[in-house]
C-alpha positions in Angstrom: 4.9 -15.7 -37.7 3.4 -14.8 -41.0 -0.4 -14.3 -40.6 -1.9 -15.6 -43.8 -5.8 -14.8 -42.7 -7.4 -11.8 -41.0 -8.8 -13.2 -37.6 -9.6 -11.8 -34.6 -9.1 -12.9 -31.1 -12.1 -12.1 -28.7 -10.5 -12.5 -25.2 -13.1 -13.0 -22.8 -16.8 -13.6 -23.0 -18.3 -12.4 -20.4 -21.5 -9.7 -20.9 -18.8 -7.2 -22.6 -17.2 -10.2 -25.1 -20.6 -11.3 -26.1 -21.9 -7.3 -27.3 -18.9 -6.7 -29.1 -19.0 -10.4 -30.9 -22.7 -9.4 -31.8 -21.6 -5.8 -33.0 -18.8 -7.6 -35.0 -20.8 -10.3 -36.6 -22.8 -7.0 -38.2 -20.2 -4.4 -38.9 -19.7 -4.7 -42.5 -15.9 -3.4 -41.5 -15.2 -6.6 -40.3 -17.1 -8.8 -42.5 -13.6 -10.6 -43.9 -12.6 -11.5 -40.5 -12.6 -14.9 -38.9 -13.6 -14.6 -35.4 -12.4 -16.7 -32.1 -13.6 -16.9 -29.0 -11.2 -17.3 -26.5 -12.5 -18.2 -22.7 -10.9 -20.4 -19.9 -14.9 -21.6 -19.1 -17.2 -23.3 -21.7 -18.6 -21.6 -24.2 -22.1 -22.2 -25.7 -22.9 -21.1 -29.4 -26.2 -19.9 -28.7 -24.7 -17.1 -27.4 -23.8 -15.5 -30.8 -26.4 -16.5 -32.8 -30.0 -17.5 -33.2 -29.6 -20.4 -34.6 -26.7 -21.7 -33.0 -23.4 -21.8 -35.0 -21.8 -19.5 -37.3 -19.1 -20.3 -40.0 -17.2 -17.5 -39.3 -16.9 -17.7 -35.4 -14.4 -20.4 -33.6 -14.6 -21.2 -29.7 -11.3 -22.1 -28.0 -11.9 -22.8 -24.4 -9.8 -24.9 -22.1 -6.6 -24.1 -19.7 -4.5 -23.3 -23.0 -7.2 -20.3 -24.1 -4.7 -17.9 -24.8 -1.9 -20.8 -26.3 -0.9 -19.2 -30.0 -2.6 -15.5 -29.6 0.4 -14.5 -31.8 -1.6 -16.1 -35.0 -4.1 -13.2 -34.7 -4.4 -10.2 -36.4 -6.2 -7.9 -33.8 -6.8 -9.0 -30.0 -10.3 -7.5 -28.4 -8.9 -7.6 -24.4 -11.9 -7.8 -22.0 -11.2 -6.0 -19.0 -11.0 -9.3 -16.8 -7.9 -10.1 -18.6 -4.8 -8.0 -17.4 -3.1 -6.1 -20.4 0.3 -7.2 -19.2 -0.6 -11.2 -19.2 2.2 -13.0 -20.7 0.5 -14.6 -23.5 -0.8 -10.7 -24.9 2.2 -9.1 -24.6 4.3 -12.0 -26.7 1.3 -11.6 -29.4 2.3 -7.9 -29.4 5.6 -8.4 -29.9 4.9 -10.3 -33.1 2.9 -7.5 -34.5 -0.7 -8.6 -33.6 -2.9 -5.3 -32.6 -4.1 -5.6 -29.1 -7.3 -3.3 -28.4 -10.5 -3.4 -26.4 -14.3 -2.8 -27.0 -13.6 0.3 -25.3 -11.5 1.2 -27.7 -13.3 0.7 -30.7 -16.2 2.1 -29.2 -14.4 5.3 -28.1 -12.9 5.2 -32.0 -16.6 4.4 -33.6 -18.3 8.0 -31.1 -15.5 10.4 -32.7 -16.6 9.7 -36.3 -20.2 10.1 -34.9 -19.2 13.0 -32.8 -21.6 12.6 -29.7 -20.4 13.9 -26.2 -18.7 10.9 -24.1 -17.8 11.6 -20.6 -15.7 9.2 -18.8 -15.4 8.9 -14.9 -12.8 7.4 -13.0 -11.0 6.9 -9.8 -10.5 4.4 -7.2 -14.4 4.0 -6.1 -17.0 6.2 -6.5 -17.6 5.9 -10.1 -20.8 3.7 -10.2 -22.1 6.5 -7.7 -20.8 9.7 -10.2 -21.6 8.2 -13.4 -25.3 7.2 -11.8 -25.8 10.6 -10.6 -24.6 12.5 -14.0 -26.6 10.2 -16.3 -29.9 11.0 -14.0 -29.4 14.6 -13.9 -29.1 14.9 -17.9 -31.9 12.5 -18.1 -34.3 15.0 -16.0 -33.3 17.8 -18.3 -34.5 15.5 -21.1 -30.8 14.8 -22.6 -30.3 11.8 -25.1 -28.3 10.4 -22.9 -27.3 6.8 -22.3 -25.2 5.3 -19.1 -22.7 2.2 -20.1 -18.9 0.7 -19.5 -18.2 -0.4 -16.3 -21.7 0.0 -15.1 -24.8 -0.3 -17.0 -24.6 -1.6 -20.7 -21.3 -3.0 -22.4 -20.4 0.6 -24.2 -20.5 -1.4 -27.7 -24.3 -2.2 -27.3 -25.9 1.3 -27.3 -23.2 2.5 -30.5 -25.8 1.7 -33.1 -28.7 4.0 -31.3 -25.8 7.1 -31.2 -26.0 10.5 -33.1 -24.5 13.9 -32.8 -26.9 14.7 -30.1 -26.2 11.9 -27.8 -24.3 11.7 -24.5 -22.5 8.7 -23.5 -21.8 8.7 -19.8 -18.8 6.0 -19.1 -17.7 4.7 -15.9 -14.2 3.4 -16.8 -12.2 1.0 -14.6 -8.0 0.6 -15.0 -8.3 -2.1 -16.8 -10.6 -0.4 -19.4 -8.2 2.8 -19.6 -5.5 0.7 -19.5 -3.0 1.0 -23.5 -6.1 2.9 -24.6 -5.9 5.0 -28.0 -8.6 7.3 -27.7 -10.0 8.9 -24.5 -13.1 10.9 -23.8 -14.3 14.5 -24.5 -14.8 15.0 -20.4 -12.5 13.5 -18.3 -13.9 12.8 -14.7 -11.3 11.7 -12.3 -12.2 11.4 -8.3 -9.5 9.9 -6.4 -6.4 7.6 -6.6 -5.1 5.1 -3.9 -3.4 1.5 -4.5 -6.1 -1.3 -5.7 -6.4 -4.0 -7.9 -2.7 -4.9 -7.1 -3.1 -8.2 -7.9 -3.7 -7.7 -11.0 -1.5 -4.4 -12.1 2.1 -5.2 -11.3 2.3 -2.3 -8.7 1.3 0.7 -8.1 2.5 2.9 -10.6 1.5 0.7 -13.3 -2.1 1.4 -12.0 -1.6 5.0 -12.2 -0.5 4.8 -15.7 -3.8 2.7 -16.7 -5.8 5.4 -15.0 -4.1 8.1 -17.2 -5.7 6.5 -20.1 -8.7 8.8 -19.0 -6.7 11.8 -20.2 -3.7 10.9 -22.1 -5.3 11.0 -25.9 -7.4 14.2 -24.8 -7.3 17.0 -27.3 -7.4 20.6 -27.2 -10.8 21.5 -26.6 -11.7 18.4 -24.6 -12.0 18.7 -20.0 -11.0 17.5 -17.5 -12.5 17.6 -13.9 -10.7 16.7 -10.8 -10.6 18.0 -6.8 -8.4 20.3 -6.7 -7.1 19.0 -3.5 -7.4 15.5 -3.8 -3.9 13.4 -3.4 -2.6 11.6 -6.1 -3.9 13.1 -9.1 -1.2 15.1 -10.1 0.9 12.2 -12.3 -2.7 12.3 -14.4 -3.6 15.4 -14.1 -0.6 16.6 -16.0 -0.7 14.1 -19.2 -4.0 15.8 -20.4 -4.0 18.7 -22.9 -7.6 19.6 -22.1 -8.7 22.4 -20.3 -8.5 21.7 -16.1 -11.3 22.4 -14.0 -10.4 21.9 -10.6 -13.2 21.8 -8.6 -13.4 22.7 -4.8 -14.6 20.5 -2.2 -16.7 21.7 1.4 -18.4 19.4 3.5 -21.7 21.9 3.5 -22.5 20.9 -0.2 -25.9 19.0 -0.5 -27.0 18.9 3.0 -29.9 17.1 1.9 -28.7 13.8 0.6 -30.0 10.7 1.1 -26.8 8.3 0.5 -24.1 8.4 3.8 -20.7 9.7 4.3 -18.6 12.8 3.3 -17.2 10.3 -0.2 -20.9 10.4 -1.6 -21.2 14.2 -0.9 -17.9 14.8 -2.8 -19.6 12.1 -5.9 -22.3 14.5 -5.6 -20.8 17.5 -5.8 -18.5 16.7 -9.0 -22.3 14.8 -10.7 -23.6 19.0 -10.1 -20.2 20.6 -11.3 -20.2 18.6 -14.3 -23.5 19.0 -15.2 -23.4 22.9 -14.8 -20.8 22.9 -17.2 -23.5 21.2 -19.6 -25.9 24.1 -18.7 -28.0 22.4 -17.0 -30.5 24.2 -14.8 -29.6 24.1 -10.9 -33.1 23.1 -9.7 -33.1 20.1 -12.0 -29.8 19.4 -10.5 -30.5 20.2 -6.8 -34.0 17.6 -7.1 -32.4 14.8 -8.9 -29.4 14.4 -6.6 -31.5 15.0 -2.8 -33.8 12.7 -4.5 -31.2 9.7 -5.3 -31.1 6.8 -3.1 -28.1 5.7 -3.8 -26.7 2.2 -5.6 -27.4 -1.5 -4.5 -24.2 -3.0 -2.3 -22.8 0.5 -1.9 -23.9 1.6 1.4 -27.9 0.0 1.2 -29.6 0.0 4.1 -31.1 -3.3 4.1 -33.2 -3.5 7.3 -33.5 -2.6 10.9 -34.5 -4.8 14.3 -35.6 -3.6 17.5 -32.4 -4.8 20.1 -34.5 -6.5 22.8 -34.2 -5.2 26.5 -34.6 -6.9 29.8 -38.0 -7.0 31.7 -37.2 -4.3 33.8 -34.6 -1.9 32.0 -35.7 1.1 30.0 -32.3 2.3 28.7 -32.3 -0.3 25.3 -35.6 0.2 24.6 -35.7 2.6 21.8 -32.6 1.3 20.1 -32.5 -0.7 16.9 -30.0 -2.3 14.6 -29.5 -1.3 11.3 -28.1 -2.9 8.2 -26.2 -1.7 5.9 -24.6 -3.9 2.7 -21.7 -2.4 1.4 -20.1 -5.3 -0.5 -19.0 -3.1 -3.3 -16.1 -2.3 -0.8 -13.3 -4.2 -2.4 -10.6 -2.3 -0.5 -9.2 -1.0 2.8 -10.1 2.9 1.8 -13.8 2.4 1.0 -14.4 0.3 4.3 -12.8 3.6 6.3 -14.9 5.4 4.6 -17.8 3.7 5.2 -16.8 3.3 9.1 -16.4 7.2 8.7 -19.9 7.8 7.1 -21.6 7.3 10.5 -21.5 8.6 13.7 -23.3 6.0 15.7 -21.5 3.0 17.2 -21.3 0.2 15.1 -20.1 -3.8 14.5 -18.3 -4.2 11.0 -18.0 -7.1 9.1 -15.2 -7.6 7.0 -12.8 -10.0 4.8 -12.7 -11.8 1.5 -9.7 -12.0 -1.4 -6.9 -10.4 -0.9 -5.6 -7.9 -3.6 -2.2 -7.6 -1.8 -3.4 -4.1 -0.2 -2.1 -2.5 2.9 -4.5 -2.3 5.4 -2.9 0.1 7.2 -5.9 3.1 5.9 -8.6 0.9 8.0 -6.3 0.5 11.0 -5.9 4.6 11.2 -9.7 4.8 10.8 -10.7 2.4 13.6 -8.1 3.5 16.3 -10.6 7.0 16.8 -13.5 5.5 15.8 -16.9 3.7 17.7 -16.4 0.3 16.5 -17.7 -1.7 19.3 -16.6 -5.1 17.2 -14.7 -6.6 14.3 -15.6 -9.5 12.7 -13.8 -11.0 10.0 -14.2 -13.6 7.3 -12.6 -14.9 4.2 -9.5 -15.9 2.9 -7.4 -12.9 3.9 -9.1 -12.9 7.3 -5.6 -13.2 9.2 -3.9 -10.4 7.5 -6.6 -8.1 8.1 -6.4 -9.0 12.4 -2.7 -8.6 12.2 -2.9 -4.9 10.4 -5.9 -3.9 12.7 -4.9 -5.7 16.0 -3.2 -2.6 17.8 -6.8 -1.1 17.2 -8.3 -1.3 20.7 -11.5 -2.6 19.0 -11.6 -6.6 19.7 -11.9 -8.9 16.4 -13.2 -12.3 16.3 -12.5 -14.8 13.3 -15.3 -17.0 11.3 -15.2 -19.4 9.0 -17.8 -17.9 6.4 -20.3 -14.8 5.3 -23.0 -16.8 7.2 -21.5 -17.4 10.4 -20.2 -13.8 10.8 -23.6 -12.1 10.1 -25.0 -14.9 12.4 -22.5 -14.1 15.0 -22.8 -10.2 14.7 -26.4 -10.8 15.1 -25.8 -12.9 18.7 -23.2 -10.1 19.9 -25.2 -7.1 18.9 -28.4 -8.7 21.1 -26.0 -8.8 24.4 -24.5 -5.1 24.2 -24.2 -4.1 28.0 -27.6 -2.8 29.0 -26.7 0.1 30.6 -26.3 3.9 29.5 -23.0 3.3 28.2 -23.6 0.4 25.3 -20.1 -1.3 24.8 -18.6 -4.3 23.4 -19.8 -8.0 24.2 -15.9 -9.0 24.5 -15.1 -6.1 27.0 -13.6 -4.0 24.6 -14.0 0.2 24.2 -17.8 1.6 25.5 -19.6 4.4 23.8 -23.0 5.4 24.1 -25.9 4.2 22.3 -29.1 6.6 22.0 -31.5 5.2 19.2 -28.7 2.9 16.6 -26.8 0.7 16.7 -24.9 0.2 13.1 -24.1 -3.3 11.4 -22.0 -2.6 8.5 -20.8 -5.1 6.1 -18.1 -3.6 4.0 -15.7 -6.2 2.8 -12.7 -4.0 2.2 -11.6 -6.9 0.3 -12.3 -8.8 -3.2 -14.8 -11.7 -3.6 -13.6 -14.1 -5.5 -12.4 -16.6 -2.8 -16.4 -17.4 -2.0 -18.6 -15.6 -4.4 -18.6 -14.7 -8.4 -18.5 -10.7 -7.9 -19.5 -8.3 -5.5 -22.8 -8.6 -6.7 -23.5 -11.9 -5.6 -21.9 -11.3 -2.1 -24.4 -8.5 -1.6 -27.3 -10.7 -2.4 -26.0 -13.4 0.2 -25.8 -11.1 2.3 -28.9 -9.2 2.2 -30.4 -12.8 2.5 -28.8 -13.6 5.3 -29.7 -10.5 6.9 -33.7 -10.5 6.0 -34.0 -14.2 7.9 -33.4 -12.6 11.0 -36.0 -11.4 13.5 
């Protein structure tokens, strides 16, 4: 089809769409473009502008958003929208460009020449990223955190110079086709996710390669040097490798749980020794971090009450942790692995057509006293786990397992040996007892995001006495 205007397809509008329409309403490089918005939910116009509408901006909305992309000149792909979607890939074939904000603003730093470093991995970016852009900001760096976390990358490109660093978390579906990638690569760890959306999982390696792929000589990359997977990645960069080495003795001190948040830490320090950064101001900043909301956050703790006469419960409490940000069966292991103390997990949500077979490994040698599950994938879960040893119960909703969790935690076995309230394994409980929420699953069959399943949650959890 012969394209007889330039316009531009903006496919998304969520927080990322709406920056990049602002940016592109000012740019004077795009000044002759017609623009459209393209979103599945209503769109309002006082989005874009002060006043309302603008003469150069179009709204298509509706089932059929993404009907006729092929009449666009450039395509801007939020990340919510999978690269491989039908609809894009015809446009492509007709010669439309298809790009991101990522990319442009990846494009727009190299003319500017300021430092970007980009982390990714399976989890543990938010964590990373968080940790880097604190340590440079103690050393008094002009540094700015966006992409996946923080700001949409596109809003903070007008306040950039030479001296600036731009610390990116960068999901697949961010890396995924992209042109340019940045000067330090950060990659943590690789296992299947998001398999919903990628078509399997080499597809989702290959979108995580984007990290590396455009590096140039004279650009890093950092990586474990014994972490699984990376390999495939690794090897598509023409940077220079710095594998870094991973003890569990590092950091000592932190505040944040489990052996995955030492090993964030520990690549946050490496990094940021590269950058010459002095070791106290990185040895302060990262004992002193608390760690990230829905990501292991202890939420509260309740005294377990104890028969009249019995002095064995007394000194035990029960302590909540949110860990919603656990969209898969690797971070929930993880987080089962991050404490020693006996514990209840409660898990379940949308499947991402993930084997479960990681959490099942974890919770045959480990103290889970209880399982209960929730959700719409709730059945799969029991059948991968059910050889466990550690009994499950089913629920309908968030509410009624953190209700019921609540019940079975208050009639643990009053005795020296604390055990499950269905007769399942025993194991001793001292001062803790741990009530861990970590989905291990998606949350879009009840909630918007993560985010919003955290709160519930954590509001759920504060009612109780």
């Amino acid at each position: 089809m012969i394209k007889t205007h330039k316009k531009i397809a903006i496919l998304g509008f969520a927080r990322e769409g709406q920056a990049l329409l602002r940016y592109l309403l000012k740019s004077p490089d795009y000044k002759n473009y017609e623009i459209a918005i393209c979103d599945r939910k209503p769109v309002k116009s006082l989005f874009f502008t002060k006043g309302g509408k603008n003469k150069r901006v179009k709204i298509i909305s509706g089932e059929k958003y993404l009907k006729n992309l092929e009449i666009f000149d450039v395509i801007f792909r939020s990340p919510g929208i999978p690269y491989m979607t039908k609809e894009i890939q015809e446009a492509a074939k007709s010669g439309t460009k298809i790009t991101s904000s990522t990319e442009l603003f990846l494009e727009q730093t190299k003319k500017i020449k300021c430092l970007t470093i980009g982390i990714t991995g399976t989890k543990g970016k938010s964590t990373t990223s968080t940790l880097i852009y604190k340590i440079l900001k103690a050393a008094k760096r002009d540094v700015y955190l966006a992409g996946n976390i923080g700001k949409p990358a596109i809003e903070i490109l007008p306040r950039l110079s030479k001296k600036s660093i731009v610390v990116l978390e960068m999901s697949s579906f961010q890396l995924q086709e992209l042109k340019y990638s940045p000067n330090i690569a950060v990659i943590l760890n690789i296992f299947p996710d998001h398999l919903d959306s990628h078509k399997n999982f080499k597809e989702y390696i290959n979108a995580k390669a984007g990290i590396v792929k455009n590096q140039i000589i004279g650009d890093k990359i950092f990586y474990f040097n014994n972490e699984p997977g990376l390999k495939p990645i690794i090897a598509k960069s023409r940077a220079k490798k710095i594998p870094v080495k991973f003890t569990k003795s590092h950091f000592v001190n932190l505040k944040i749980n489990g052996i995955h948040n030492i090993k964030n830490a520990l690549m946050a320090a490496e990094v940021c020794r590269f950058l010459k950064i002095k070791e106290n101001i990185i040895k302060k900043t990262i004992e002193g971090f608390k760690g990230l909301e829905h990501r292991l956050e202890l939420i509260k703790s309740i005294k377990i009450p104890v028969k009249k006469h019995s002095d064995i419960l007394k000194n035990v409490r029960m302590f909540f942790y949110n860990d919603s940000a656990s969209t898969n069966p690797q971070t929930t292991a993880a987080a089962i692995k991050a404490f020693k103390e006996p514990k209840i997990l409660i898990a379940g949500g949308k499947d991402k057509k993930l084997d479960f077979k990681p959490l099942a490994n974890t919770l045959k040698n480990s103290n889970t006293l209880e399982i209960i599950l929730f959700g719409e994938n709730k059945n799969k879960i029991k059948k991968a786990i059910s050889k466990t040893g550690v009994p499950i119960i089913l629920t309908k909703d968030l509410k009624g397992a953190v209700n019921l969790t609540y019940k079975k935690a208050n009639k643990l076995k009053t005795s020296a040996e604390g055990g499950s309230a269905s007769g399942g394994k025993n194991y001793k409980l001292k001062t803790k007892l741990i009530i861990l929420f970590s989905p291990g699953s998606a949350s879009f069959d009840m909630f918007t995001d993560y985010k919003e399943r955290g709160k519930v949650f954590k509001k759920l959890t504060k009612t109780l006495r």
